[in-house]
TORTORFI-304305 format. One record per residue: x, y, z of N, C-alpha, C, CB in turn; residue in three letters. Coordinates in steps of 0.2 Angstrom, whole numbers, padded with zeros to 4 digits, always signed. Glycine has a CB too. Layout:
BEGIN
XYZXYZXYZXYZala
...
end
This chain:
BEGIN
-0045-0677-0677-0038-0675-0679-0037-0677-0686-0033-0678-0674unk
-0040-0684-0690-0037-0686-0694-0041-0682-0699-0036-0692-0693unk
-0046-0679-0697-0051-0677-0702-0050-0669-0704-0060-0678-0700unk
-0047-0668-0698-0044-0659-0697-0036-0660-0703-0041-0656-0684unk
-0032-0666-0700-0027-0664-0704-0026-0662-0712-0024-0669-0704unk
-0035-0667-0715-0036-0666-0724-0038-0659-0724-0042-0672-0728unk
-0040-0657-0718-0045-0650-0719-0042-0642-0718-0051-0650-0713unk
-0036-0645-0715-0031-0637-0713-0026-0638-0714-0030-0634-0706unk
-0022-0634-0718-0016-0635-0722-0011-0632-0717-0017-0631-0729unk
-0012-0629-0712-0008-0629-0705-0005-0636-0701-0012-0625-0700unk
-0010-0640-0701-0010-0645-0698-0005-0651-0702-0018-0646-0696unk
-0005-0649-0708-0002-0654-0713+0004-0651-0713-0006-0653-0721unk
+0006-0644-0712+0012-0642-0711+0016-0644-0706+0013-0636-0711unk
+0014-0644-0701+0017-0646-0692+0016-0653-0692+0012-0643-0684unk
+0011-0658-0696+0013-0663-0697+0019-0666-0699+0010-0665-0699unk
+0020-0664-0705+0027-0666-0711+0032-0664-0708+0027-0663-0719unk
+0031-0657-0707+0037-0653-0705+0040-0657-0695+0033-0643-0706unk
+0035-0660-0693+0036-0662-0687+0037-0669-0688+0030-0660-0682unk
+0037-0674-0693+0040-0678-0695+0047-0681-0699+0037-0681-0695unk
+0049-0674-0701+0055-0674-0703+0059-0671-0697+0056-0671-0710unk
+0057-0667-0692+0061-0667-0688+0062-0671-0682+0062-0662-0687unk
+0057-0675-0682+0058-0681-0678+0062-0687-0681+0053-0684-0677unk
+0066-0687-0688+0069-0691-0691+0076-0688-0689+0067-0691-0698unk
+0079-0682-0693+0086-0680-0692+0088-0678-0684+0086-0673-0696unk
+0084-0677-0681+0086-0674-0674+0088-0680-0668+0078-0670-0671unk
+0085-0685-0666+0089-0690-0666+0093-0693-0670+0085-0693-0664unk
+0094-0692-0676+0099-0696-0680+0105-0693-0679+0097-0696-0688unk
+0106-0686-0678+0112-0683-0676+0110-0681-0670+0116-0678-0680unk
+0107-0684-0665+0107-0684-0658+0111-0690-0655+0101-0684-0655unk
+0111-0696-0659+0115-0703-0658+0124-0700-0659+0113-0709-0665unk
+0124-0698-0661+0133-0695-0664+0133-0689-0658+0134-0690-0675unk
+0129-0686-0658+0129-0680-0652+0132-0684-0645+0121-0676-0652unk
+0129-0687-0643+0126-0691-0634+0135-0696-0635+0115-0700-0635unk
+0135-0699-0640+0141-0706-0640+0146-0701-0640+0143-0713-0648unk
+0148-0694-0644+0154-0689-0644+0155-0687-0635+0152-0682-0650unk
+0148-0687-0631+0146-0682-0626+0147-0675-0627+0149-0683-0620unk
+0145-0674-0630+0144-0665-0634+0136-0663-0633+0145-0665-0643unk
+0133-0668-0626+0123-0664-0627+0122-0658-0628+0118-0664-0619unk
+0128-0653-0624+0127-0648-0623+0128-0643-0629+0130-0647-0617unk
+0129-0643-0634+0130-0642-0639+0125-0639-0642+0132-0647-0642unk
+0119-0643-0640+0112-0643-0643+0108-0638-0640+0109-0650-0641unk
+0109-0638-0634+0107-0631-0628+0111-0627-0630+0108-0631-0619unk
+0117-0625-0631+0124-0621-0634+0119-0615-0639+0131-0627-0639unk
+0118-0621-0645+0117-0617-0650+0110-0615-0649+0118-0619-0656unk
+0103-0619-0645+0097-0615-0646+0097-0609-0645+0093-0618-0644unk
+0102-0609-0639+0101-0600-0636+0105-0595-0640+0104-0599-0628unk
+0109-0597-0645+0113-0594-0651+0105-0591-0655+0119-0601-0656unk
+0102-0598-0657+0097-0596-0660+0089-0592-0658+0096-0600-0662unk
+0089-0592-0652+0084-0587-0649+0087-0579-0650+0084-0588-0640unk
+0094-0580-0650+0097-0573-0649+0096-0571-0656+0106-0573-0647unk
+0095-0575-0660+0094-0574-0669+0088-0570-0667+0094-0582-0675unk
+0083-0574-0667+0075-0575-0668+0075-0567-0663+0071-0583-0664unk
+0078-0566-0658+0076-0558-0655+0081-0553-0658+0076-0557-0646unk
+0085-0555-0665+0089-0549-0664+0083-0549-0671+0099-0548-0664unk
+0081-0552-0676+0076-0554-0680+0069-0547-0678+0073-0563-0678unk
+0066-0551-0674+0060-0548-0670+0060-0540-0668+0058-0552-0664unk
+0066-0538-0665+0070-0530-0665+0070-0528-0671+0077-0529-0663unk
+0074-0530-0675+0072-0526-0681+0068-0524-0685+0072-0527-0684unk
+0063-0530-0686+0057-0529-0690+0054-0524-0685+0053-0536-0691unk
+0054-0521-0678+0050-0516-0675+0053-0508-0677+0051-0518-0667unk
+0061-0512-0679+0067-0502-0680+0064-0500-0686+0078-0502-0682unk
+0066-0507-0692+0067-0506-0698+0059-0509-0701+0074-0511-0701unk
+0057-0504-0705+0049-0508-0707+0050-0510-0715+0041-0502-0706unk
+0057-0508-0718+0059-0512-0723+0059-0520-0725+0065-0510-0722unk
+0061-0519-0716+0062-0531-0717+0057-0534-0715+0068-0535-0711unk
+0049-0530-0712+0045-0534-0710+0042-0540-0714+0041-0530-0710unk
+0046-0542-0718+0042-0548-0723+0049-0553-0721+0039-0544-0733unk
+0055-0550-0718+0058-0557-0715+0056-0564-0713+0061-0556-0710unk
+0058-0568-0713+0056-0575-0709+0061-0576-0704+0055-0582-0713unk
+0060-0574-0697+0066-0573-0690+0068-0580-0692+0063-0571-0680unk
+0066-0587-0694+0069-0592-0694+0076-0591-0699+0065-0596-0695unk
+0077-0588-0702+0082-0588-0708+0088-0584-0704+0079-0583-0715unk
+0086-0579-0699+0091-0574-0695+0094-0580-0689+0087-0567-0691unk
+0089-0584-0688+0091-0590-0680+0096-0594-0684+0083-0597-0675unk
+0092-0594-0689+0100-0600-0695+0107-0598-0694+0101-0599-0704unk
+0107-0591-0696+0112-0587-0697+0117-0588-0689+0108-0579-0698unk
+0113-0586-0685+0115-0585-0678+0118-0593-0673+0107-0582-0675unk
+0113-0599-0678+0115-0605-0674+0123-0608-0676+0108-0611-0676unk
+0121-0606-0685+0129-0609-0689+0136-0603-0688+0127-0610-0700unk
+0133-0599-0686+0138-0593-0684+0139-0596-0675+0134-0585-0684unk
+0136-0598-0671+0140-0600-0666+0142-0605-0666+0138-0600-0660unk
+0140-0609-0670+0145-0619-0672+0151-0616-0673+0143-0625-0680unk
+0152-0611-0678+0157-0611-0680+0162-0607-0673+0158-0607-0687unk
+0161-0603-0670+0161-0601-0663+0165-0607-0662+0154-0599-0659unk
+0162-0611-0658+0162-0618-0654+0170-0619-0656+0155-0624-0656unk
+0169-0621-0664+0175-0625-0666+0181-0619-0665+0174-0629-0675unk
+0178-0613-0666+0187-0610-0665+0190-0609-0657+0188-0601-0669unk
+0183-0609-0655+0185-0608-0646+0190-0618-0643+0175-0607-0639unk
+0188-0622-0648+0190-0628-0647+0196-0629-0647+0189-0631-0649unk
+0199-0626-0652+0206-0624-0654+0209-0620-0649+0207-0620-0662unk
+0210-0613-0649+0210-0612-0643+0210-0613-0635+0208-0611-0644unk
+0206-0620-0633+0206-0621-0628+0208-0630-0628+0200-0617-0623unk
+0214-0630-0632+0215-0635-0633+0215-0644-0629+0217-0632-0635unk
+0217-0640-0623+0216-0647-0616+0209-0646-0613+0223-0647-0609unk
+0206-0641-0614+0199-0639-0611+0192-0638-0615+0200-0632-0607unk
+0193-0641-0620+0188-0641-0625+0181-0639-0624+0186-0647-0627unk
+0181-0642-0619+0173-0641-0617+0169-0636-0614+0171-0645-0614unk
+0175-0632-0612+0175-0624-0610+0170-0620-0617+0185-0621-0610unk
+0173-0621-0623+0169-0618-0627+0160-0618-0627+0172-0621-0632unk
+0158-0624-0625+0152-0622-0625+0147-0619-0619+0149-0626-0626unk
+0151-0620-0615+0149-0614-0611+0149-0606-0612+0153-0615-0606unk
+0153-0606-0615+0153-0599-0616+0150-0598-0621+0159-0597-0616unk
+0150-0601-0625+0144-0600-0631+0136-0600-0628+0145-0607-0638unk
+0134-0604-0622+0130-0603-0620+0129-0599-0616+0129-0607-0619unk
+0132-0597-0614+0130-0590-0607+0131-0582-0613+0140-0590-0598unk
+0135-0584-0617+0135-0577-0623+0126-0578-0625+0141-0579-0633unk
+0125-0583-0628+0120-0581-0633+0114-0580-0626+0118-0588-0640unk
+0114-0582-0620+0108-0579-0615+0110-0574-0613+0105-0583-0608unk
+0114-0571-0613+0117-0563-0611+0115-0558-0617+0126-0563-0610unk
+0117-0561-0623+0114-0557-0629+0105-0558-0629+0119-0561-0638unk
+0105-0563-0628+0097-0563-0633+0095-0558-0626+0092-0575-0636unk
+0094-0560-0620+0091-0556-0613+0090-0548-0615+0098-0557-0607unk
+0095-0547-0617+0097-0538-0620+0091-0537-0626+0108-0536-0623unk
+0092-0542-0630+0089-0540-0636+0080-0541-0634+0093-0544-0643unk
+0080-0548-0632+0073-0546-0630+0069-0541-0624+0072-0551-0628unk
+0074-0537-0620+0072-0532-0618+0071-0526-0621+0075-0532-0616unk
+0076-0526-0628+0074-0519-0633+0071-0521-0636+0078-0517-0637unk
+0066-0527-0636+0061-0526-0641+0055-0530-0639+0063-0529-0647unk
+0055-0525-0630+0049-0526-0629+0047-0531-0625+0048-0526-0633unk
+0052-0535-0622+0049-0541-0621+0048-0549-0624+0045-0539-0620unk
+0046-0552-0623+0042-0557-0624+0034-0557-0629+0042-0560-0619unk
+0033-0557-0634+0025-0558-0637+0024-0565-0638+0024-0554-0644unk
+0019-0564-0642+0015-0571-0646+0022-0573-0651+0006-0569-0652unk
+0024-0569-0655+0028-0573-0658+0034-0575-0654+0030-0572-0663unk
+0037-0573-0652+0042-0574-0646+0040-0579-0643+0044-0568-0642unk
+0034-0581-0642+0032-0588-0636+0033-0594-0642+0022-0587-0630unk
+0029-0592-0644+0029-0599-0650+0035-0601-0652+0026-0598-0656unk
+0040-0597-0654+0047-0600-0656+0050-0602-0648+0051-0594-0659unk
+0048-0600-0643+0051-0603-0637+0048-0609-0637+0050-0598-0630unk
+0041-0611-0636+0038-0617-0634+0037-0623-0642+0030-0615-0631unk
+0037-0617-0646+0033-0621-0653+0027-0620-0655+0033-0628-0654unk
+0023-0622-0659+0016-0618-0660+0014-0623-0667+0018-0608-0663unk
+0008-0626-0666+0007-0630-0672+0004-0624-0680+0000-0635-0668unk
+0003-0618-0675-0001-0614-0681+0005-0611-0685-0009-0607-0678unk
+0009-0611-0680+0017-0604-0684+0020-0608-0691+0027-0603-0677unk
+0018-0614-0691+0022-0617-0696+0019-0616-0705+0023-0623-0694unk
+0023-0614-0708+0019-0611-0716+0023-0617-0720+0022-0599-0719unk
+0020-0614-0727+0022-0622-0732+0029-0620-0732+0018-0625-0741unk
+0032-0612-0733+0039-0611-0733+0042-0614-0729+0041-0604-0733unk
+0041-0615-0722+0045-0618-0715+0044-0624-0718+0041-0618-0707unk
+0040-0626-0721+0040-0635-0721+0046-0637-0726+0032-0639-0725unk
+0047-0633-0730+0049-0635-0738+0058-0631-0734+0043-0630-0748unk
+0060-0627-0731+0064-0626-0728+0067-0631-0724+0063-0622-0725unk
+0062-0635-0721+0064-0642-0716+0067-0647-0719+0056-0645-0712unk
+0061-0648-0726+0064-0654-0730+0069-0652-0735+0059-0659-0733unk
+0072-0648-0735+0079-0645-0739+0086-0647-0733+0078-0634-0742unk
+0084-0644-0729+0088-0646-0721+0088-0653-0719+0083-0642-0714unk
+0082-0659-0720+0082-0664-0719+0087-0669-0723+0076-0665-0719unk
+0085-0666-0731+0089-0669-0737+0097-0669-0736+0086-0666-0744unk
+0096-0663-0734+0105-0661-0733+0107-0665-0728+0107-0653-0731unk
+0105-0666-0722+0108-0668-0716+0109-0678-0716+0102-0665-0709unk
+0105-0680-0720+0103-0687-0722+0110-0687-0728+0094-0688-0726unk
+0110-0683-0731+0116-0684-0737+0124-0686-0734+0116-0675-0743unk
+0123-0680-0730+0129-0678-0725+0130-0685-0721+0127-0670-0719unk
+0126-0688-0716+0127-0696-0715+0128-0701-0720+0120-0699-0711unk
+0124-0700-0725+0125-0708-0728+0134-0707-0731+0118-0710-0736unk
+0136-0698-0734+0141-0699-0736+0148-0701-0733+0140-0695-0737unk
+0146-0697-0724+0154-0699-0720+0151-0703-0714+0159-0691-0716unk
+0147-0707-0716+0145-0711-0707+0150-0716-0705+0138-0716-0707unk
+0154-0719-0711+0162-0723-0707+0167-0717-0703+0170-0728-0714unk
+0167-0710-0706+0169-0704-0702+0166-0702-0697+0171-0699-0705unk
+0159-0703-0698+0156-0699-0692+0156-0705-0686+0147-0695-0693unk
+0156-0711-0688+0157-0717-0682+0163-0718-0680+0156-0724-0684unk
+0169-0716-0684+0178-0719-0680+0179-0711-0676+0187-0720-0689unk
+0174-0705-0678+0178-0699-0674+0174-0700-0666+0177-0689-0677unk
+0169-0703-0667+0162-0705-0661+0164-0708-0657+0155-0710-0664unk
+0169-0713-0658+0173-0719-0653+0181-0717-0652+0173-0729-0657unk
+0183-0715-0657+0191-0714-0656+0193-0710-0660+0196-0721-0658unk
+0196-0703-0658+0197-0697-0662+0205-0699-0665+0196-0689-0655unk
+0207-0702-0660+0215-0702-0661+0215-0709-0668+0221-0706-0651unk
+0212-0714-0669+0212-0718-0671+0209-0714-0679+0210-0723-0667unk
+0205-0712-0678+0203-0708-0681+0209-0702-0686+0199-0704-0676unk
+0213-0701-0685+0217-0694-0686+0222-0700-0689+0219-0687-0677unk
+0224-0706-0688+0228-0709-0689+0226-0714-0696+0230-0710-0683unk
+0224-0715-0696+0217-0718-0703+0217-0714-0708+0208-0717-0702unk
+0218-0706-0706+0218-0701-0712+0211-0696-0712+0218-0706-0719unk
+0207-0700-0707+0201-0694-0709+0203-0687-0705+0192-0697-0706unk
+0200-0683-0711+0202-0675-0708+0193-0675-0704+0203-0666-0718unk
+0196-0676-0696+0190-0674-0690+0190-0668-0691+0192-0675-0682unk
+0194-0662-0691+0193-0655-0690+0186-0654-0695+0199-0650-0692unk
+0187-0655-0701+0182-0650-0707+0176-0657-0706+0185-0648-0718unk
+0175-0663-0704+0169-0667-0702+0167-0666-0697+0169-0672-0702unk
+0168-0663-0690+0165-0660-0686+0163-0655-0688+0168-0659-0682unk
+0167-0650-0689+0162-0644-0692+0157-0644-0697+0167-0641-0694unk
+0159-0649-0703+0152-0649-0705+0147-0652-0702+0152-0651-0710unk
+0149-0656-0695+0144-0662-0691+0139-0655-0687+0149-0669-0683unk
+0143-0652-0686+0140-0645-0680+0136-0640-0683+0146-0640-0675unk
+0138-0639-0690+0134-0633-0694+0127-0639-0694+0138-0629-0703unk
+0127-0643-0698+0119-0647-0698+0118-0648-0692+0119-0655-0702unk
+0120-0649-0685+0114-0648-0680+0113-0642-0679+0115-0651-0674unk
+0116-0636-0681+0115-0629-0681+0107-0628-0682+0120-0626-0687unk
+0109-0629-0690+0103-0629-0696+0097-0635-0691+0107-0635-0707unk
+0097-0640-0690+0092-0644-0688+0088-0640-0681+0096-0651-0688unk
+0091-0638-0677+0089-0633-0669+0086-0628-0673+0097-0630-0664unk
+0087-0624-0677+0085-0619-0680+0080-0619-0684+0089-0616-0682unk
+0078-0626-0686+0073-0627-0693+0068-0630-0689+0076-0634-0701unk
+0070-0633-0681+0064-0637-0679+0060-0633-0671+0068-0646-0678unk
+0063-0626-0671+0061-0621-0664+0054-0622-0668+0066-0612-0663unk
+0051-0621-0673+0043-0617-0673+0040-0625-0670+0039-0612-0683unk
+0043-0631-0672+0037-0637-0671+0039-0641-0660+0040-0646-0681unk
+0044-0639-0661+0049-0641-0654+0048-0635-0646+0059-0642-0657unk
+0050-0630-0653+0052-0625-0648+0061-0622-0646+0049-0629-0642unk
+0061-0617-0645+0071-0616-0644+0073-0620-0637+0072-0606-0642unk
+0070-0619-0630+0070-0620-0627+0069-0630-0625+0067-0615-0626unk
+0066-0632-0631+0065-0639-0628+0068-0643-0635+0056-0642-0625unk
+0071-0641-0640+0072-0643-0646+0080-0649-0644+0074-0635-0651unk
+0084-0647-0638+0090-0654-0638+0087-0656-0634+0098-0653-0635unk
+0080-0657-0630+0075-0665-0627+0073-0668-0634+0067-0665-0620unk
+0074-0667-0639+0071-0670-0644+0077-0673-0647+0067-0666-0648unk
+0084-0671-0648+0089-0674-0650+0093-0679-0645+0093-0668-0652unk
+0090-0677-0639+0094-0684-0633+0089-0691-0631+0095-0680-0625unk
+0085-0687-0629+0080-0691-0625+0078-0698-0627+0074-0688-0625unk
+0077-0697-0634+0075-0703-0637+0082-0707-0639+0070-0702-0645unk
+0088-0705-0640+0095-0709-0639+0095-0711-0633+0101-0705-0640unk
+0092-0707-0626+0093-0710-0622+0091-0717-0620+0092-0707-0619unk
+0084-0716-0622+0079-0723-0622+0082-0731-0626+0072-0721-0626unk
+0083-0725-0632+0088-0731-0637+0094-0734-0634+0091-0727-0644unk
+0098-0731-0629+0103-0736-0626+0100-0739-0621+0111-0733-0623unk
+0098-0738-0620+0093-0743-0614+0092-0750-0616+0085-0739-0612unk
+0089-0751-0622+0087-0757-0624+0091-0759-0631+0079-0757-0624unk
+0096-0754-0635+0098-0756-0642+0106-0760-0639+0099-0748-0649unk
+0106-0766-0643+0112-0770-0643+0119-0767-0649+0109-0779-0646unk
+0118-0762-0651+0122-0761-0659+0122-0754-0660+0118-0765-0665unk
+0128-0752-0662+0127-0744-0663+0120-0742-0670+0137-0741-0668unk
+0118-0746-0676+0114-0742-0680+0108-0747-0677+0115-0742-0687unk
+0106-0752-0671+0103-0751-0671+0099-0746-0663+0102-0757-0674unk
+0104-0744-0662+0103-0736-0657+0101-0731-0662+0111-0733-0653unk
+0103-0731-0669+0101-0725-0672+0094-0727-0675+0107-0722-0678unk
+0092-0733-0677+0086-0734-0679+0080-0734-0673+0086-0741-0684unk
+0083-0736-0667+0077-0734-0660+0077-0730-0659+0077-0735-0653unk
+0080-0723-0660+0081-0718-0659+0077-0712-0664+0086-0717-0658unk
+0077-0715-0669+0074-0712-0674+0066-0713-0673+0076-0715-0681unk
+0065-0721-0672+0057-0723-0671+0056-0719-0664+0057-0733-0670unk
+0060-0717-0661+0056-0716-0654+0056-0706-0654+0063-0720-0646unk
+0059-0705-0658+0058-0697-0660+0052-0698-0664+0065-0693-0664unk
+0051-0700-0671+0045-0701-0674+0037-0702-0669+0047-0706-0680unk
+0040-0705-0664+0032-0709-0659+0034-0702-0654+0032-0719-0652unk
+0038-0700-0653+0037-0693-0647+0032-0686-0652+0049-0690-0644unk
+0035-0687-0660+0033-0683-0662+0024-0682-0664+0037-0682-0665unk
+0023-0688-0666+0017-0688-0668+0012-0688-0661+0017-0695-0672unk
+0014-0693-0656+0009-0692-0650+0010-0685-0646+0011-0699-0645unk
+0014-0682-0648+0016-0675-0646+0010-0668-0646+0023-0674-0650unk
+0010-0670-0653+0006-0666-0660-0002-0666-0661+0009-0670-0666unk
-0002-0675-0658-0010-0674-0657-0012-0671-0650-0014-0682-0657unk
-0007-0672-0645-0010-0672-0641-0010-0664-0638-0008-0677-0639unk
-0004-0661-0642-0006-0654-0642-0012-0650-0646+0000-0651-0643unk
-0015-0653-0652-0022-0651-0655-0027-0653-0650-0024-0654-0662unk
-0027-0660-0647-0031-0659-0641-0034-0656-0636-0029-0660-0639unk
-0027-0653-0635-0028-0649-0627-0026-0643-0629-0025-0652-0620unk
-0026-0641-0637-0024-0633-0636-0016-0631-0632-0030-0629-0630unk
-0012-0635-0632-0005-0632-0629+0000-0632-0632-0002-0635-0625unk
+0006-0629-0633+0012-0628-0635+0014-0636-0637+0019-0624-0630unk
+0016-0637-0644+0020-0645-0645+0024-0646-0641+0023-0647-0650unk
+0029-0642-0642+0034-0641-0637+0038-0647-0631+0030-0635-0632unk
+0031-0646-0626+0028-0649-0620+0030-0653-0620+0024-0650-0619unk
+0020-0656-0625+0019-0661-0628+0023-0666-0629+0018-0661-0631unk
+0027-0666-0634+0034-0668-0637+0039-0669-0632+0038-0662-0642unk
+0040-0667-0628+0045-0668-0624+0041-0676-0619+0047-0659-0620unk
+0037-0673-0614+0036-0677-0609+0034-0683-0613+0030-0674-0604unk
+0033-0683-0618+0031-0691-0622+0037-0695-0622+0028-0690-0630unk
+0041-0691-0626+0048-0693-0625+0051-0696-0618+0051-0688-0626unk
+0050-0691-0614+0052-0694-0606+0049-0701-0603+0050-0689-0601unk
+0041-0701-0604+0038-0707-0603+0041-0711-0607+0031-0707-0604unk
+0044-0713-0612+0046-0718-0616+0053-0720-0615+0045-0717-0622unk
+0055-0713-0611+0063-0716-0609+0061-0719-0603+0070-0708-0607unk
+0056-0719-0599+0054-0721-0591+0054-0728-0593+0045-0718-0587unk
+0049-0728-0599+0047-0735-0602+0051-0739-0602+0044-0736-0608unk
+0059-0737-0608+0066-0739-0608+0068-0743-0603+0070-0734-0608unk
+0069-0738-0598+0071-0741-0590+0070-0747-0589+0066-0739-0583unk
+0062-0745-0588+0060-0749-0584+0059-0758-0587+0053-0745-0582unk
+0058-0756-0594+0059-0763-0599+0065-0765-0596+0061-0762-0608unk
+0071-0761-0599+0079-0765-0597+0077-0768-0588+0088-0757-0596unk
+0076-0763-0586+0077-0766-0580+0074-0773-0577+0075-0762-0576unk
+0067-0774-0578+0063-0780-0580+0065-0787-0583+0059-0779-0583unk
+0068-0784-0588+0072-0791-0593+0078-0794-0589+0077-0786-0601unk
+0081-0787-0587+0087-0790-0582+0087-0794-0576+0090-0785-0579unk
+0079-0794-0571+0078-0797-0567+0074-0803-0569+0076-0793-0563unk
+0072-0802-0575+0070-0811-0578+0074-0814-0581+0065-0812-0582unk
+0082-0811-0585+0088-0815-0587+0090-0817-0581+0094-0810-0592unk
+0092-0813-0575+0094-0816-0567+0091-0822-0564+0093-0812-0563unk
+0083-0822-0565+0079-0828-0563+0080-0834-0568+0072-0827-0562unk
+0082-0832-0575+0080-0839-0577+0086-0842-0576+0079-0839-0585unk
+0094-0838-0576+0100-0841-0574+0100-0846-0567+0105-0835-0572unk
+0097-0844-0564+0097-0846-0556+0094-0853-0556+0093-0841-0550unk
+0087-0854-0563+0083-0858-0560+0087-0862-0566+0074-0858-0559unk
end
């Protein structure tokens, strides 16, 4: 693997590009999980499938746009249903959470139709579903870290606002911070980040890569950052062992990435739970 990475410049792409999105993705998966907004994450991927096949139709009508990159249309599609989200919020204002539902059953109602007009499901269509080590080009990568840089700027700049709306909205609103336009800018960057990270994750498994490792991180973290720094470390080890282990065996990263993740939330558990029944014994004795 290590000798293939210096030797194929694909492999270098899905590396870098698969460790910056093991950086951002948990980092606003911690703000995601403490708000309880998971679904947010499933909300928009299927916004962005709906992108990626209205994308893939096209390029079959129009042979004008064949030189599109469908990731630039799943952008379009993902930050177009955040903003969705936030106006159906308003809207349904004692029932908030009504909105993502419906943003999720739209974008599998739309994308369903549109992948039927065009045919179905192919090779590229599976690889954006599962992820694909080879789909990823130096334009995806450098896309990824323009997306990364922005999302890292966006934290360091409002993270006392993205922490006071995370625990207390009302306390929040009364402090002076405007929640409305820092949510919204919180939802468009996971928009952008779901959408920048489908080719290395996949559409379909891209919010187990924004929860899972938060999950594991409360399991054993005493402190809100340092839940965001286990969570980071444990997306970066889901990604990497993910990655080899799909050049391995030939499989979607996708998977990979994911079930790693899960073993290490098992791990989590099962740590806490151990610790707990040896803090219990030492008390007794």
């Amino acid at each position: 693997m290590i000798e293939s990475f210096f030797t194929y410049e694909f492999l270098q792409n899905a590396a870098l590009a698969g460790l910056m999105i093991g950086f951002v993705a948990p980092l606003l998966g911690v703000f995601i999980v403490v708000r309880r907004l998971s679904l947010i994450a499933d909300a928009l991927s299927h916004i962005t499938l709906t992108g990626i096949a209205a994308s893939l139709l096209l390029e079959k009508r129009v042979t004008a746009i064949n030189e599109w990159n469908p990731v630039y249309m799943g952008m379009v599609f993902s930050v177009t249903g955040a903003i969705l989200i936030e106006k159906l919020r308003k809207v349904y204002k004692h029932y908030e959470e009504l909105a993502i539902p419906i943003i999720l059953s739209g974008g599998i109602g739309v994308g369903v139709i549109l992948i039927s007009l065009a045919d179905g499901f192919n090779t590229d269509l599976f690889s954006y579903l599962f992820g694909s080590v080879t789909a990823v080009s130096r334009a995806d990568m450098s896309t990824v870290l323009v997306i990364t840089l922005l999302v890292l700027a966006v934290v360091l700049l409002f993270y006392k606002e993205l922490f006071v709306l995370s625990f207390d909205e009302d306390h929040a609103a009364v402090s002076g911070v405007n929640g409305k336009l820092i949510h919204l800018l919180f939802i468009v960057m996971v928009a952008l980040v779901i959408a920048s990270a489908m080719q290395i994750v996949g559409i379909l498994l891209v919010s187990a890569l924004m929860t899972l490792p938060v999950a594991a991180a409360l399991r054993i973290s005493k402190s809100f950052k340092q839940t965001i720094g286990l969570s980071i470390f444990f997306g970066e080890l889901s990604v990497i062992v993910g990655l080899i282990t799909s050049y391995q065996l030939s499989v979607p990263p996708g998977g990979t990435i994911v079930v790693t993740a899960i073993l290490i939330l098992i791990g989590a558990i099962a740590y806490r739970k151990v610790s707990g029944q040896l803090s219990l014994k030492g008390e007794t004795v």
